[in-house]
Biopython code that builds the backbone (N, CA, C, O; Angstrom):
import numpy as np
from Bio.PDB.StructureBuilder import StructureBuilder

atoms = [
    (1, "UNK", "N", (18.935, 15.661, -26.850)),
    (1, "UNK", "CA", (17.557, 15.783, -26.459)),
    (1, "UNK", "C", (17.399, 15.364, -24.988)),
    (1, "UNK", "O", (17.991, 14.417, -24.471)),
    (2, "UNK", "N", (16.504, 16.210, -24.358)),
    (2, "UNK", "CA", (16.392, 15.526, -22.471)),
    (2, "UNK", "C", (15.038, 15.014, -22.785)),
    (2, "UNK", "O", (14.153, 15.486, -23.498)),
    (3, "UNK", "N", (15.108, 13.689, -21.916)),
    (3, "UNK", "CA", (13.661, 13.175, -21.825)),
    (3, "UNK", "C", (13.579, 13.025, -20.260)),
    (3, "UNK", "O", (14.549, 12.710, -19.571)),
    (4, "UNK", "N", (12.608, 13.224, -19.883)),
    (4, "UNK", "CA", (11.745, 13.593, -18.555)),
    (4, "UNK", "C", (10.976, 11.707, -18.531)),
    (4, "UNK", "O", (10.122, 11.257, -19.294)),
    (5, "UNK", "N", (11.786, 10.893, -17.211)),
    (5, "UNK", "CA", (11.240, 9.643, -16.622)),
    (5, "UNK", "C", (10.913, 10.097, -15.511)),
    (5, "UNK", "O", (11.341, 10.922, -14.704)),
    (6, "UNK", "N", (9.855, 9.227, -15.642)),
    (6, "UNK", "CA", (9.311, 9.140, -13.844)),
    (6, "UNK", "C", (9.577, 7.921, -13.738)),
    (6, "UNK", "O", (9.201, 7.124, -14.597)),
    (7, "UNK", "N", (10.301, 7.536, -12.624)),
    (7, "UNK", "CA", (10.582, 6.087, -12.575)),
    (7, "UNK", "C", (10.349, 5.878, -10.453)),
    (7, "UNK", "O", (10.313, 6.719, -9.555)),
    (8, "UNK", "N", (10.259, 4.537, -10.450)),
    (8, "UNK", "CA", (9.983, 4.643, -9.221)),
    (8, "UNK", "C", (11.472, 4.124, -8.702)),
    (8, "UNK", "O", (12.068, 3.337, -9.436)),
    (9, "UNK", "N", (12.068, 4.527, -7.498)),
    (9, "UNK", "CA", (13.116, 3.907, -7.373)),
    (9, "UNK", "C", (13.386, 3.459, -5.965)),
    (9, "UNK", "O", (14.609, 3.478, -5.831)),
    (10, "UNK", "N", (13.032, 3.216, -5.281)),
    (10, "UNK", "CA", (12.415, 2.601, -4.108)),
    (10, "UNK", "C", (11.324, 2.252, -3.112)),
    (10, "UNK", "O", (10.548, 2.998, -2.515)),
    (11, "UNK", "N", (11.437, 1.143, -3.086)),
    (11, "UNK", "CA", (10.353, 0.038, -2.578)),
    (11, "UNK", "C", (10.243, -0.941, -1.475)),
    (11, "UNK", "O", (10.690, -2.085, -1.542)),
    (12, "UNK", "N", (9.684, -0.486, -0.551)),
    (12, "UNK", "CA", (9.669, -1.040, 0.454)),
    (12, "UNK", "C", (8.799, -1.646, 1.038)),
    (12, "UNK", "O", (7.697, -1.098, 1.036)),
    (13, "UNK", "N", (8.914, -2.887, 1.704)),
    (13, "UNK", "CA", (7.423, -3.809, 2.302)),
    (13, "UNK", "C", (7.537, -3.609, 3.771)),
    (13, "UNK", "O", (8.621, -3.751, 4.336)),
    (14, "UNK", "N", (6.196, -3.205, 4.555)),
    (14, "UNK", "CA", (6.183, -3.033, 6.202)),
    (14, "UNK", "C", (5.505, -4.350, 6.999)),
    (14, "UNK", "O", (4.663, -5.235, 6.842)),
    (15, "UNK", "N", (6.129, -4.024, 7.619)),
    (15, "UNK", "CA", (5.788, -5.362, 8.516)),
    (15, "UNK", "C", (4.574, -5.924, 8.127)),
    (15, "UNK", "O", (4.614, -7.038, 7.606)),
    (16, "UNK", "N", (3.207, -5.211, 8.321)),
    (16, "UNK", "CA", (2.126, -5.098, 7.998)),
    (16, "UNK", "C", (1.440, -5.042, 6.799)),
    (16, "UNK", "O", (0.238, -4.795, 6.701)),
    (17, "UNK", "N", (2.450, -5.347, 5.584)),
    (17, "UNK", "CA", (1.985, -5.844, 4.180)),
    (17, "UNK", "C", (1.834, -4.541, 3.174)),
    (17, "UNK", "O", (1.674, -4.535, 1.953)),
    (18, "UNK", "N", (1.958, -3.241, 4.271)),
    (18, "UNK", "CA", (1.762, -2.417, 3.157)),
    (18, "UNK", "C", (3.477, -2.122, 2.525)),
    (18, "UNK", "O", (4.603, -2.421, 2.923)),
    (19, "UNK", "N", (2.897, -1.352, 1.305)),
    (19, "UNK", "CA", (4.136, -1.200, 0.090)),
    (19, "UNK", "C", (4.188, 0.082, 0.327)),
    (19, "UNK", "O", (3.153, 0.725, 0.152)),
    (20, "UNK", "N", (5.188, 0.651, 0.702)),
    (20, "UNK", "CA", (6.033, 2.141, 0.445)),
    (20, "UNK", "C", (6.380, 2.263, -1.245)),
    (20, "UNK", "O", (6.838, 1.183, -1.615)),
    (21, "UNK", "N", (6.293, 3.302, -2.428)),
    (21, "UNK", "CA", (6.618, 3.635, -2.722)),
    (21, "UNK", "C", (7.177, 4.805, -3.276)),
    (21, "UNK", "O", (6.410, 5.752, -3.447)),
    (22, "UNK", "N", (8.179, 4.909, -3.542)),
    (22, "UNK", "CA", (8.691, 6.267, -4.035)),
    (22, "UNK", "C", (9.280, 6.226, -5.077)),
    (22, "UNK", "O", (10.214, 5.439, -5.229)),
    (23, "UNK", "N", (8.784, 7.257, -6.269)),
    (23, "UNK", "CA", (8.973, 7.783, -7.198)),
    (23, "UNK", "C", (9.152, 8.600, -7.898)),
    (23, "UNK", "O", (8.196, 9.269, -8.289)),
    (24, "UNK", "N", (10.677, 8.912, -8.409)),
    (24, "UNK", "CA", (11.297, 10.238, -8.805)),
    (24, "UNK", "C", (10.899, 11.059, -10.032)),
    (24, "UNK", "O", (9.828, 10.728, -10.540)),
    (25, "UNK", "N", (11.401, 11.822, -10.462)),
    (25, "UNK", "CA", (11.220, 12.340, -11.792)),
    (25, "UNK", "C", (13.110, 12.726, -12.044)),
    (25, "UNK", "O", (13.798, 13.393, -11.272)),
    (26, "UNK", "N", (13.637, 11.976, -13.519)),
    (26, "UNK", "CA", (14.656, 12.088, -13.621)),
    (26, "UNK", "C", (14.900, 12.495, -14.768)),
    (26, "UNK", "O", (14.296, 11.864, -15.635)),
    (27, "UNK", "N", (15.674, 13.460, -15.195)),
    (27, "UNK", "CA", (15.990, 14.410, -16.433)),
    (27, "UNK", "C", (17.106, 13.986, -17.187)),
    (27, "UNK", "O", (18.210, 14.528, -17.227)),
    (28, "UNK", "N", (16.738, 13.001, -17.765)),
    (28, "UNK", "CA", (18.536, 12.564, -18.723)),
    (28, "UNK", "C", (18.563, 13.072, -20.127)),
    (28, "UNK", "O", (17.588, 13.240, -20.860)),
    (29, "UNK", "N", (20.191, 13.356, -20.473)),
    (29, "UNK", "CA", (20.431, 13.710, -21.824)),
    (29, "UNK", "C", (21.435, 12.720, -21.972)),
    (29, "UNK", "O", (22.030, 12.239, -21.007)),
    (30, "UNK", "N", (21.688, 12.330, -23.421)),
    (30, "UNK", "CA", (22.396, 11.108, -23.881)),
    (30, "UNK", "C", (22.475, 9.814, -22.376)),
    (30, "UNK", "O", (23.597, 9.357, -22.156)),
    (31, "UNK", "N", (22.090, 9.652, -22.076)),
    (31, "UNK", "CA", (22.576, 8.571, -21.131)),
    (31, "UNK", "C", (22.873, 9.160, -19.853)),
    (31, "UNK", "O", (23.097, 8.466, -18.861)),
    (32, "UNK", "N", (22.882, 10.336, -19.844)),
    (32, "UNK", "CA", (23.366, 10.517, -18.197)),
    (32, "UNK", "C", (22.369, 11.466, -17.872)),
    (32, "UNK", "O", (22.063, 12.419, -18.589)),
    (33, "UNK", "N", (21.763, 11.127, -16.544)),
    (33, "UNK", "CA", (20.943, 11.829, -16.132)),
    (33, "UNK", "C", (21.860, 13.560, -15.372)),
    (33, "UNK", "O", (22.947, 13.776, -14.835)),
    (34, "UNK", "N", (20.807, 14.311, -15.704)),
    (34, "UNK", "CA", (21.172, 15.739, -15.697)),
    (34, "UNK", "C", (20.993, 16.429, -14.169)),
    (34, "UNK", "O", (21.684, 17.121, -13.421)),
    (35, "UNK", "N", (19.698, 15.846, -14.156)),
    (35, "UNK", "CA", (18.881, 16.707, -13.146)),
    (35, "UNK", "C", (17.478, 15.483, -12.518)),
    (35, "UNK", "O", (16.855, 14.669, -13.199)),
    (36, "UNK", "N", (17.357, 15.747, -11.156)),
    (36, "UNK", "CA", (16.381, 14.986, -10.369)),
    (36, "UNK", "C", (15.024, 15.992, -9.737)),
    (36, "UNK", "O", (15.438, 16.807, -8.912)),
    (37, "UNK", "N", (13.957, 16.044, -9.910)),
    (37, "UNK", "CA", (13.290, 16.611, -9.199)),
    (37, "UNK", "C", (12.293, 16.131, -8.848)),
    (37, "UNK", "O", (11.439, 15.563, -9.528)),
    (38, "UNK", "N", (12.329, 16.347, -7.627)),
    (38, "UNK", "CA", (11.542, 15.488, -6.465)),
    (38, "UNK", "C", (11.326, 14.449, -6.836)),
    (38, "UNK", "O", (11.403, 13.812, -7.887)),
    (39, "UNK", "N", (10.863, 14.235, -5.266)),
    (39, "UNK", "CA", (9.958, 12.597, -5.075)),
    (39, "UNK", "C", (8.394, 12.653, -4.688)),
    (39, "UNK", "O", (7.763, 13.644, -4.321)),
    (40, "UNK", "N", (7.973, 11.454, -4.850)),
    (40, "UNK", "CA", (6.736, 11.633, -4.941)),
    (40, "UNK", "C", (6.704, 10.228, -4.145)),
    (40, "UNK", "O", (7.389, 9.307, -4.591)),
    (41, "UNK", "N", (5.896, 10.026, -2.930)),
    (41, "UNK", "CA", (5.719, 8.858, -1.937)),
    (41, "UNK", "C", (4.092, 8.595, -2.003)),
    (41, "UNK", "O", (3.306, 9.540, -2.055)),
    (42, "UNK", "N", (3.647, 7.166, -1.996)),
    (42, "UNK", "CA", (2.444, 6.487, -1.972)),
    (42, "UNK", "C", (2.765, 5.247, -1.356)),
    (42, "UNK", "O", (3.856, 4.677, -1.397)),
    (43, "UNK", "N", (1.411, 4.760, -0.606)),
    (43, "UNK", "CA", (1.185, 3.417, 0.154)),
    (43, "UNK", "C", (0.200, 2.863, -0.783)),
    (43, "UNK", "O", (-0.842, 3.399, -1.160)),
    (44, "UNK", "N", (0.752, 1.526, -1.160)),
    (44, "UNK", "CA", (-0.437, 0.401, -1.402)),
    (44, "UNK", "C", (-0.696, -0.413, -0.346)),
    (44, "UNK", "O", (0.301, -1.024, 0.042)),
    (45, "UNK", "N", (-1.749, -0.637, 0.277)),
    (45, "UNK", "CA", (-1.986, -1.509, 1.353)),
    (45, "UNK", "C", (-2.680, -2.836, 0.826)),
    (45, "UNK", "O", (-3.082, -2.971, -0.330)),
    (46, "UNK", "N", (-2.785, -3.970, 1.999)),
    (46, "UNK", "CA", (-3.156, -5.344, 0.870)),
    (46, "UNK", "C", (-4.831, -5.074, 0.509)),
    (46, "UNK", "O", (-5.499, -5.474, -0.444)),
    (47, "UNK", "N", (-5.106, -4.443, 1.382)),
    (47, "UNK", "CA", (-6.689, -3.822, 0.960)),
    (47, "UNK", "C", (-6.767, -3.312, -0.556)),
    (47, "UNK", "O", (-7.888, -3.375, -1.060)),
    (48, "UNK", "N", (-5.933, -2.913, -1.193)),
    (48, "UNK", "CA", (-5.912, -1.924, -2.560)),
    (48, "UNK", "C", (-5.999, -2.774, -3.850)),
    (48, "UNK", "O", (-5.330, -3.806, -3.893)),
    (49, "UNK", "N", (-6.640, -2.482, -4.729)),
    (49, "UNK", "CA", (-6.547, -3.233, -6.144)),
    (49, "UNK", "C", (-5.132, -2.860, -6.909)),
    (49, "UNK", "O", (-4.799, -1.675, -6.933)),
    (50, "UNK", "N", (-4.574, -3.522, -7.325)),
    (50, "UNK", "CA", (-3.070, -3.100, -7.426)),
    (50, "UNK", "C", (-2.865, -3.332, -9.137)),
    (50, "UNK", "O", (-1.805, -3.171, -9.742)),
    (51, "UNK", "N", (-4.312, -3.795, -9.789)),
    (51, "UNK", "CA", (-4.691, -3.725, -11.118)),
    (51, "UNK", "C", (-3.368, -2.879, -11.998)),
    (51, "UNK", "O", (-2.656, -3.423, -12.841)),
    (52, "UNK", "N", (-3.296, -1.852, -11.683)),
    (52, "UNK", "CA", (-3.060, -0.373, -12.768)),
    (52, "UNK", "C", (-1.820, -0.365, -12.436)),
    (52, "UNK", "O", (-1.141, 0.384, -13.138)),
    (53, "UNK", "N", (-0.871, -1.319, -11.042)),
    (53, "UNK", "CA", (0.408, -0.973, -10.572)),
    (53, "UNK", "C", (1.393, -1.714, -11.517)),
    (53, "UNK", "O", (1.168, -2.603, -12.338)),
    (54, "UNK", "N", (2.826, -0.945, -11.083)),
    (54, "UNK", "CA", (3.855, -1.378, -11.951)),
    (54, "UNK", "C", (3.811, -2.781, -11.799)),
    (54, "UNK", "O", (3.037, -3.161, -10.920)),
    (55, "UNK", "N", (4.706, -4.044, -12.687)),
    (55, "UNK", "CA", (4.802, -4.822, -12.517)),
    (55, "UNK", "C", (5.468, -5.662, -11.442)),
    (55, "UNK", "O", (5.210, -6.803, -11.060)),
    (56, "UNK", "N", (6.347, -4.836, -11.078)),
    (56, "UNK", "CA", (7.445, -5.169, -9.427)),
    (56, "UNK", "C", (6.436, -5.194, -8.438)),
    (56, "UNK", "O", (6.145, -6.278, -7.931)),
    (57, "UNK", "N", (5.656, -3.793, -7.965)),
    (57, "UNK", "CA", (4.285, -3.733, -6.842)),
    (57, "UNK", "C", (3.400, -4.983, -7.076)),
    (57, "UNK", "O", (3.275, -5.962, -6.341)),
    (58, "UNK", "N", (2.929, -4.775, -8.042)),
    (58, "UNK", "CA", (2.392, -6.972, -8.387)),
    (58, "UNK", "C", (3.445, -7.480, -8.144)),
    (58, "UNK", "O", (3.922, -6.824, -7.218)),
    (59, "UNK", "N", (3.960, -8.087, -8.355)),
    (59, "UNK", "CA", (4.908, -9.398, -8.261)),
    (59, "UNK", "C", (5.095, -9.386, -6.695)),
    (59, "UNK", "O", (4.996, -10.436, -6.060)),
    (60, "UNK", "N", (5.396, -8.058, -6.020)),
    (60, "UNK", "CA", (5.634, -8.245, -5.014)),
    (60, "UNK", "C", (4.187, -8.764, -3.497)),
    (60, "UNK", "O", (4.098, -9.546, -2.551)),
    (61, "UNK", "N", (3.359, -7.692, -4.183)),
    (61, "UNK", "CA", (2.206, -7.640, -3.402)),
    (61, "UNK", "C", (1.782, -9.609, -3.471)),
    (61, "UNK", "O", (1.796, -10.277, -2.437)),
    (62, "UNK", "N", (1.450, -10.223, -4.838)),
    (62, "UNK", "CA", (1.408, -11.297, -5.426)),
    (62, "UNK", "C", (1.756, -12.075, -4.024)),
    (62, "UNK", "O", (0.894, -12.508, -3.260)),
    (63, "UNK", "N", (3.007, -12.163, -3.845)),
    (63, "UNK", "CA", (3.898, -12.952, -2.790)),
    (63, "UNK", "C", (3.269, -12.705, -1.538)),
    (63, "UNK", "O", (2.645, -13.543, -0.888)),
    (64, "UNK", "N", (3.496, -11.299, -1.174)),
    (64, "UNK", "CA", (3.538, -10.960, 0.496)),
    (64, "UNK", "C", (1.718, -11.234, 0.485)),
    (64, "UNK", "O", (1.588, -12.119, 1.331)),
    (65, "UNK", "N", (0.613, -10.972, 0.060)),
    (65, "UNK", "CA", (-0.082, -10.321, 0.345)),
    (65, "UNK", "C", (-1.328, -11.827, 0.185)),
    (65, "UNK", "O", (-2.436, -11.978, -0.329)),
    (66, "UNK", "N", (-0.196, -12.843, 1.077)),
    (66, "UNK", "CA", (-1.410, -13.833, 1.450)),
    (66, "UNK", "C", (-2.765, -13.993, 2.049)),
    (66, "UNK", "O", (-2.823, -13.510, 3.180)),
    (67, "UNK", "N", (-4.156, -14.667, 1.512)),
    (67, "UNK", "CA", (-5.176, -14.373, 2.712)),
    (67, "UNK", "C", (-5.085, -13.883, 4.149)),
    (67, "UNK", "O", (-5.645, -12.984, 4.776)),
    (68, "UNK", "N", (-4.077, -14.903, 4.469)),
    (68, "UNK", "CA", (-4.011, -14.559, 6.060)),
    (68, "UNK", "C", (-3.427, -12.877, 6.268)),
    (68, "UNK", "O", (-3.809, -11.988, 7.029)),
    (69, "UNK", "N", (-2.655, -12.904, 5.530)),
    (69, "UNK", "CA", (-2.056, -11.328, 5.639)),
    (69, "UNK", "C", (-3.146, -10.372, 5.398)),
    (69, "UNK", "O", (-3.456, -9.444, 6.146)),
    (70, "UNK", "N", (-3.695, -10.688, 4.284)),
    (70, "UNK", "CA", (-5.049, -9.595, 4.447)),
    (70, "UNK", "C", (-5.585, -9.432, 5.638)),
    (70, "UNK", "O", (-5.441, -8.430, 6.338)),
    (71, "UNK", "N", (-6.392, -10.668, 5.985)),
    (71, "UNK", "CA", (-6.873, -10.800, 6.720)),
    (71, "UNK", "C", (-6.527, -9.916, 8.130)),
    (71, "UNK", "O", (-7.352, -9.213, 8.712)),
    (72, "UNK", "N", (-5.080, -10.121, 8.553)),
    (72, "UNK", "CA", (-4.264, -10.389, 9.521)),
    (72, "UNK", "C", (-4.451, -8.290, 9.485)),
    (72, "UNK", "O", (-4.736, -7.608, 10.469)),
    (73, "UNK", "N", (-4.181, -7.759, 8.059)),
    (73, "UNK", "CA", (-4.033, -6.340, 7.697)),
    (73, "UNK", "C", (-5.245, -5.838, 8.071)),
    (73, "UNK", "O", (-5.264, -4.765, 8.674)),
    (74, "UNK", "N", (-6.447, -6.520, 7.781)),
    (74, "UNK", "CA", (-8.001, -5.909, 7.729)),
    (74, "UNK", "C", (-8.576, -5.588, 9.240)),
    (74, "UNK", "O", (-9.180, -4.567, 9.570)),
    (75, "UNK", "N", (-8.146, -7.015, 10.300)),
    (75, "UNK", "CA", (-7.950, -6.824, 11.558)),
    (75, "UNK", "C", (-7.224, -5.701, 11.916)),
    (75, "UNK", "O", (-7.835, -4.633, 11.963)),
    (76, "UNK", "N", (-6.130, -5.725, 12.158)),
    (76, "UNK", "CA", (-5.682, -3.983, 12.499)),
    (76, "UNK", "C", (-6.082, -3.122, 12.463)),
    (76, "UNK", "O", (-5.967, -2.277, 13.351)),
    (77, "UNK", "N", (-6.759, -2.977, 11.350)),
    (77, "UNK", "CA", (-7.124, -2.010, 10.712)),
    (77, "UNK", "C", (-8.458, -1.297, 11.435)),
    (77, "UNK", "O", (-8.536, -0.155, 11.888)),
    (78, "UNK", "N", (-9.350, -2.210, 11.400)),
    (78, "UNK", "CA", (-10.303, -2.049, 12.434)),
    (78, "UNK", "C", (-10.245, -1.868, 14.003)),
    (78, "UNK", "O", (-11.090, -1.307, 14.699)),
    (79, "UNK", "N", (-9.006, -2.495, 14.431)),
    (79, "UNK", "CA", (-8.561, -2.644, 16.002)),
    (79, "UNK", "C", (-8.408, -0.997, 16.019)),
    (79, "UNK", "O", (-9.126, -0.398, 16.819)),
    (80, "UNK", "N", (-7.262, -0.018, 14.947)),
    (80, "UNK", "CA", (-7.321, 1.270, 15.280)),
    (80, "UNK", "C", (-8.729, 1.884, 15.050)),
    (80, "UNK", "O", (-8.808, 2.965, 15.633)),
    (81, "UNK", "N", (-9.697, 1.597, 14.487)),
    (81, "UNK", "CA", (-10.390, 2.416, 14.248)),
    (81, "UNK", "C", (-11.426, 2.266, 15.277)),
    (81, "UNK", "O", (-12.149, 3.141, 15.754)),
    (82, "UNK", "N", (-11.378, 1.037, 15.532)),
    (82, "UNK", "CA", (-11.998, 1.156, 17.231)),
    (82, "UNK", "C", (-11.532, 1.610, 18.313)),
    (82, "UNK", "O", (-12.258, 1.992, 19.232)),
    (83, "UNK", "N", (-10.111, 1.631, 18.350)),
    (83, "UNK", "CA", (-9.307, 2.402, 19.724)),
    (83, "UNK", "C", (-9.399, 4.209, 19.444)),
    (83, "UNK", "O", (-9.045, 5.014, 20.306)),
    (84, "UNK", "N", (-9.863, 4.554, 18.275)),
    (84, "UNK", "CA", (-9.898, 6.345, 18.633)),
    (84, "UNK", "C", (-11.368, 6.505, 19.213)),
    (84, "UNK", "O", (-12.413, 5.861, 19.123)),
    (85, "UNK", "N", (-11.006, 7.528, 19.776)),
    (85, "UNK", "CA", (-12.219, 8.314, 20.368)),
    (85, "UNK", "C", (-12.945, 8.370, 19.952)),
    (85, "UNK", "O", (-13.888, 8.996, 20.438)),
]
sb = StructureBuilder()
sb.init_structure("model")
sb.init_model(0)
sb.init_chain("A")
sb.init_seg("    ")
for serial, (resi, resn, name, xyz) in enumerate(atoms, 1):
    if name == "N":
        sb.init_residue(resn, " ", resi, " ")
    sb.init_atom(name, np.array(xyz, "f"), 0.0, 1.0, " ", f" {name:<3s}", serial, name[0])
structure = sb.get_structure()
């Protein structure tokens, strides 16, 4: 029987607190995966409710995503949106 995972399989934190992730879709029969198709990429930023996220994106966000880092994220954030035209 093939069962169809979506699993996420890399995760990355940016300087700036946001979370890279990427998540595959992987096609295994008995134990060995068959077939991969595509990826699928999303940003959680510390701005985001991370409620509904896997448990790793919490745990991780949890850590990195101190007041000051918000904070520190929310500033930026505004600095670009004041520097465009």
């Amino acid at each position: 029987m093939i069962v169809k995972e979506n699993m996420i399989d890399q995760i990355t934190i940016l300087e700036d607190g946001q979370i890279q992730i990427r998540e595959v879709m992987k096609f295994v029969e008995d134990g060995e995966v068959i077939a991969i198709s595509g990826y699928h990429r999303r940003v959680v930023t510390p701005d985001d409710d991370i409620e509904n996220e896997d448990s790793r994106i919490k745990a991780l966000a949890n850590v990195d995503w101190s007041p000051e880092r918000k904070a520190k994220f929310r500033q930026n954030q505004q600095k670009n949106r004041d520097a465009q035209p």
